[in-house]
C-alpha positions as CSV (number, residue, x, y, z in Angstrom):
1,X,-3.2,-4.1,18.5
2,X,-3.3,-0.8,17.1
3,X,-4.2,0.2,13.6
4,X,-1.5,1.9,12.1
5,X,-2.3,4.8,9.3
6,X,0.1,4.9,5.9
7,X,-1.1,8.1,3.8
8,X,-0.5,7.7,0.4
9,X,1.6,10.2,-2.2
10,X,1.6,9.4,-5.6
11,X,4.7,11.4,-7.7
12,X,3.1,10.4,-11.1
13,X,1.0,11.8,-13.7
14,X,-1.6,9.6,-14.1
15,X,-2.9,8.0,-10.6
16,X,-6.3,7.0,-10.4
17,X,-7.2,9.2,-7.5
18,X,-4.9,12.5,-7.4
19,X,-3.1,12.2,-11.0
20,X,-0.6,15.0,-11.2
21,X,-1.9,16.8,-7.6
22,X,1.7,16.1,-6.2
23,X,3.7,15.4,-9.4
24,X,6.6,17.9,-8.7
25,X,9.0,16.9,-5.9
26,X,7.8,20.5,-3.9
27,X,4.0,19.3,-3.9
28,X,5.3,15.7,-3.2
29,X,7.2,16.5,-0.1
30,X,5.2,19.1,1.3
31,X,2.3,16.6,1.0
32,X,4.1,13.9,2.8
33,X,5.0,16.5,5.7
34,X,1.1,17.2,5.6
35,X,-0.5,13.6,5.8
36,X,2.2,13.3,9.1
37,X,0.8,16.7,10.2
38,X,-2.9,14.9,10.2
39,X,-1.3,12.0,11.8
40,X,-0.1,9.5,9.7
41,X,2.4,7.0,10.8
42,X,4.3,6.2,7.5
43,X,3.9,7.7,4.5
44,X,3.9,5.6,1.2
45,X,5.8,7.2,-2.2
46,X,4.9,5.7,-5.4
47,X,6.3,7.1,-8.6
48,X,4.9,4.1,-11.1
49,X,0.8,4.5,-11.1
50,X,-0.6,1.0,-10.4
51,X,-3.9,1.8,-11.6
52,X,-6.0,-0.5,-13.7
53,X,-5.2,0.2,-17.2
54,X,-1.5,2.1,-16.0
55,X,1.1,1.2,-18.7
56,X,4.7,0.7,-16.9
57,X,7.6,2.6,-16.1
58,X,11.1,2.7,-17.3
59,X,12.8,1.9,-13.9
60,X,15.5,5.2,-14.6
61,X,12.1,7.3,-15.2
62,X,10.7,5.9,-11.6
63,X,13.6,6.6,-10.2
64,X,14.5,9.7,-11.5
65,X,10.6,10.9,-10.2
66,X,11.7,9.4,-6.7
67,X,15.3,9.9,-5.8
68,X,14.7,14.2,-5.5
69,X,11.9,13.4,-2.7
70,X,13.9,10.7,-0.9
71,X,17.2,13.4,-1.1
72,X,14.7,16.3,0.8
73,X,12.9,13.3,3.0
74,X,16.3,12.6,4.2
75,X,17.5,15.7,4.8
76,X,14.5,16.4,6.9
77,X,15.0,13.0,9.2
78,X,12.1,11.5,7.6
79,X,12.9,8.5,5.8
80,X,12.3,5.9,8.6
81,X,8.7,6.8,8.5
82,X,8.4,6.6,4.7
83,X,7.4,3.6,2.2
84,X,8.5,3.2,-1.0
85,X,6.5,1.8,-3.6
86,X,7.9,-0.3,-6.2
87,X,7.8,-3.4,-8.3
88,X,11.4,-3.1,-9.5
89,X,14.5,-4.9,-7.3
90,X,16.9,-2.0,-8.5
91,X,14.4,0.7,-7.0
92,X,14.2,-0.9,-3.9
93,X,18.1,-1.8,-3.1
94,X,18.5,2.2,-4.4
95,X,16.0,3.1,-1.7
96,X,17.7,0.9,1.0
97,X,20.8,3.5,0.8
98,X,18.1,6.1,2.1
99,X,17.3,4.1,5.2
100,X,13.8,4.2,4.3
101,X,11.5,2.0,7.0
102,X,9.5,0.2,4.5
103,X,9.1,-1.4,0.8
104,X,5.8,-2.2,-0.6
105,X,5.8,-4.5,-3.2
106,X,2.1,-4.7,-5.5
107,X,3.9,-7.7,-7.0
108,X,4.5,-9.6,-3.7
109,X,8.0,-10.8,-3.5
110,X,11.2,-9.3,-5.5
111,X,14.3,-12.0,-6.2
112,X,15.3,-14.0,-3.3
113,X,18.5,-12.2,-3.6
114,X,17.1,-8.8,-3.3
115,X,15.0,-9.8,-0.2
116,X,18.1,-11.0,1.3
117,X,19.8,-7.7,1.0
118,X,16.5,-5.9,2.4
119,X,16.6,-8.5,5.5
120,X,19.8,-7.4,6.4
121,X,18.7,-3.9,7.5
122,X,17.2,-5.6,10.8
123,X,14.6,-2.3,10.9
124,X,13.2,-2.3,7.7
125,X,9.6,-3.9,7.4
126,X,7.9,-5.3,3.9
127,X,4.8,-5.4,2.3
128,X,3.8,-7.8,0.3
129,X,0.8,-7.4,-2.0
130,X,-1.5,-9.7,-4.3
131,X,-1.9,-9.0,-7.7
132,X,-3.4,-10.8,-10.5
133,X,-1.9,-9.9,-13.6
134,X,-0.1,-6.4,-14.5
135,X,-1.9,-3.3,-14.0
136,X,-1.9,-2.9,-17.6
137,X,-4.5,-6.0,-17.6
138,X,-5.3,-7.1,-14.3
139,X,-8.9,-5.7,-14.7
140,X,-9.2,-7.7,-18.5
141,X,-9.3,-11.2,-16.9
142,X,-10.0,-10.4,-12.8
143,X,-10.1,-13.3,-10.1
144,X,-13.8,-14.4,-9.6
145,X,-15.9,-17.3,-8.6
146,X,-16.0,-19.1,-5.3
147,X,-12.3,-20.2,-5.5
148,X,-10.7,-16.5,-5.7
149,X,-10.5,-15.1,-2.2
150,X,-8.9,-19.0,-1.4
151,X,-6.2,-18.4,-4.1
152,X,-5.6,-15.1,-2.9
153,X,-5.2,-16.3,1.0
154,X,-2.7,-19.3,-0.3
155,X,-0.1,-16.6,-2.2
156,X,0.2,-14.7,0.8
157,X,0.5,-17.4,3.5
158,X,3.3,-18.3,0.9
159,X,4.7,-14.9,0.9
160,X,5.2,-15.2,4.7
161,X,7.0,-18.2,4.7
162,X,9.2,-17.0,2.0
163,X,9.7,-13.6,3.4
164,X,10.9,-15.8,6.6
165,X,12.7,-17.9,5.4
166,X,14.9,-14.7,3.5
167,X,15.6,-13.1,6.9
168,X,12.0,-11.4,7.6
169,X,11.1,-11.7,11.1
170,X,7.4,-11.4,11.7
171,X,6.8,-8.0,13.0
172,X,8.6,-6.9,9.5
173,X,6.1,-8.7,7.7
174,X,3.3,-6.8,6.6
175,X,0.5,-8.8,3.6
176,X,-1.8,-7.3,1.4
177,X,-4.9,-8.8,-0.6
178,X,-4.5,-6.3,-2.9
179,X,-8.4,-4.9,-3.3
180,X,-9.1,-4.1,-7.0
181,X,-5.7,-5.3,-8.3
182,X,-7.6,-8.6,-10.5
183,X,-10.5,-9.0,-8.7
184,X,-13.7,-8.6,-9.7
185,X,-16.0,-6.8,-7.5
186,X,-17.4,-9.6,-5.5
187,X,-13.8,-10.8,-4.9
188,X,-13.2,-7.9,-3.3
189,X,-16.0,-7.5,-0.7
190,X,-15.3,-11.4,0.0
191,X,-11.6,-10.2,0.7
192,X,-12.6,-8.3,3.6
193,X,-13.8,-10.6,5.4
194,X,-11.0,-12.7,4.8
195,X,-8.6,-10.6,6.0
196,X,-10.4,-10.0,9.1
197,X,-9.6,-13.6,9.9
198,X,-6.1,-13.3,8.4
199,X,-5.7,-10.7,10.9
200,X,-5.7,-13.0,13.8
201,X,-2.2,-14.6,12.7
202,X,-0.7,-12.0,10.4
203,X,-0.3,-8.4,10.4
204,X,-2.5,-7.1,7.5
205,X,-2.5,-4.2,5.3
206,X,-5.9,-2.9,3.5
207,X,-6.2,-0.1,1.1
208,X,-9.7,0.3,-0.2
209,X,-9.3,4.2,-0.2
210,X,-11.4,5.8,-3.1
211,X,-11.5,2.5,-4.9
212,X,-13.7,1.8,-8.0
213,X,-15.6,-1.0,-6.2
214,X,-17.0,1.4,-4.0
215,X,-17.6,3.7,-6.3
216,X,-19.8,0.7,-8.2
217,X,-21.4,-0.2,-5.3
218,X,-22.7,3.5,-4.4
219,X,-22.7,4.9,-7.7
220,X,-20.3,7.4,-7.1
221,X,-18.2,7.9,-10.7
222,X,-15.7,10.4,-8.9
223,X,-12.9,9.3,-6.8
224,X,-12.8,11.9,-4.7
225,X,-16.6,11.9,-3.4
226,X,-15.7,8.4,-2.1
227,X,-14.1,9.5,0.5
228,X,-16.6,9.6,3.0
229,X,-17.5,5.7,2.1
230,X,-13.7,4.9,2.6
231,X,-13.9,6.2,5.7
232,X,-16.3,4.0,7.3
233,X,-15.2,1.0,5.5
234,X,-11.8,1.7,6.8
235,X,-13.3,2.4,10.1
236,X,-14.7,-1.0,10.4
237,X,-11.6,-2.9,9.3
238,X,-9.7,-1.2,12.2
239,X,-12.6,-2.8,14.6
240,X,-12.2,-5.7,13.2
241,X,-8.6,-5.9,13.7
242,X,-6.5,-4.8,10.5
243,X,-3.5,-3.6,11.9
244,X,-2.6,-1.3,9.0
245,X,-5.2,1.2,6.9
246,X,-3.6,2.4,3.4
247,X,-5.4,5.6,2.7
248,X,-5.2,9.0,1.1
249,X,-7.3,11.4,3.5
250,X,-5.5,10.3,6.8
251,X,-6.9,13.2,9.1
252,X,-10.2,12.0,9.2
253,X,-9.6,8.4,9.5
254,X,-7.2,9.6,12.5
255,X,-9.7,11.4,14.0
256,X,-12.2,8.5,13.9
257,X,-9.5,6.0,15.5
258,X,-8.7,8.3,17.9
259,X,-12.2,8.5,19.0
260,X,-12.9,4.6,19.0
261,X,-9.7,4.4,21.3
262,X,-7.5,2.2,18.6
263,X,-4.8,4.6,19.0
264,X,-1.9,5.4,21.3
């Protein structure tokens, strides 16, 4: 199977990576039409930062930071190939109205009523992440010890059979460990290899792009210099399988698949 790219844009002041870079709804959709440009295959809007630490959003604020991209994104035929990011059941039936092509979820499932309604739209696909905690805390108490990476694999074989059993068939069902959201560092490198064998029966979404593990592991403090780690982390899940990389510099990680003959 190929490995799918989803570049990341993050309409909100404070993300951990590119706070502010693409704040304004001009920056924000000119980025989008410049991570497809390098070859991404969906893009994925956020405009709540999920970052360790990241107090939440008032719901009319998200939105209000969200609906002028979706209004251009639509205008331009785009919003099939765009995520949207949210925690909150009103952003995501609000976003349905666009025809967007997928909802990523950092909190794993909304009410069974709201996934009901997203079923309906036979196209759309979902994403559903592990998280332990709320941003705001998730990093005070993380997951660790030799149970964690089982507890993790448990909540999302139960997302799958939940997302089924709301309408969800499987090739709309995307699951996401959720590296760095609660997890201490060891957690996280032993979630790799998990989802490598998760892989074999689920379709699996990874995003270690520019995260703080790496930067622990390498010593690298800023975000951006991680890049080039990312890179061949994200290289080797693809070889291993993962079917979808969540990243923010999408050319190069294009190129690379494109030269280990991944892609189409």
């Amino acid at each position: 199977m190929n490995t799918q790219i989803m570049g990341v844009v993050n309409i909100t002041p404070d993300s951990f990576s590119d706070g502010g870079s693409y704040f304004t709804p001009e920056k924000a959709i000119r980025h989008c039409l410049d991570l497809f440009e390098q070859g991404a295959d969906m893009v994925d809007i956020g405009a709540e930062s999920s970052r360790p630490g990241a107090a939440s959003v008032d719901p009319a604020i998200e939105w209000q930071r969200l609906s002028p991209v979706l209004d251009k994104l639509r205008d331009l035929g785009l919003c099939r190939k765009i995520s949207v990011d949210t925690r909150r059941d009103e952003i995501m039936l609000r976003a349905l109205s666009y025809n967007v092509g997928w909802i990523n979820n950092i909190e794993g499932l909304a009410r069974e009523g709201t996934m009901r309604e997203l079923a309906k739209d036979k196209e759309l696909k979902y994403i559903a992440m592990h998280m332990h905690g709320t941003p705001a805390a998730m990093q005070s108490t993380p997951l660790t010890g030799n149970s964690a990476a089982l507890e993790v694999q448990q909540k999302l074989v139960s997302y799958h059979s939940q997302l089924s059993s709301t309408g969800f068939d499987n090739d709309r069902i995307f699951l996401d460990p959720g590296i760095g959201f609660g997890k201490d560092d060891t957690t996280n490198f032993k979630l790799l290899k998990l989802s490598l064998s998760l892989a074999k029966k689920f379709q699996i979404l990874i995003g270690v792009s520019r995260k703080s593990f790496i930067g622990r592991a390498l010593g690298i403090s800023d975000p951006l210099d991680r890049d080039p780690p990312s890179k061949m982390l994200e290289l080797g899940l693809a070889l291993g399988g993962i079917q979808m990389i969540r990243t923010h510099q999408v050319g190069v990680l294009h190129t690379m698949l494109s030269q280990s003959n991944l892609e189409q």
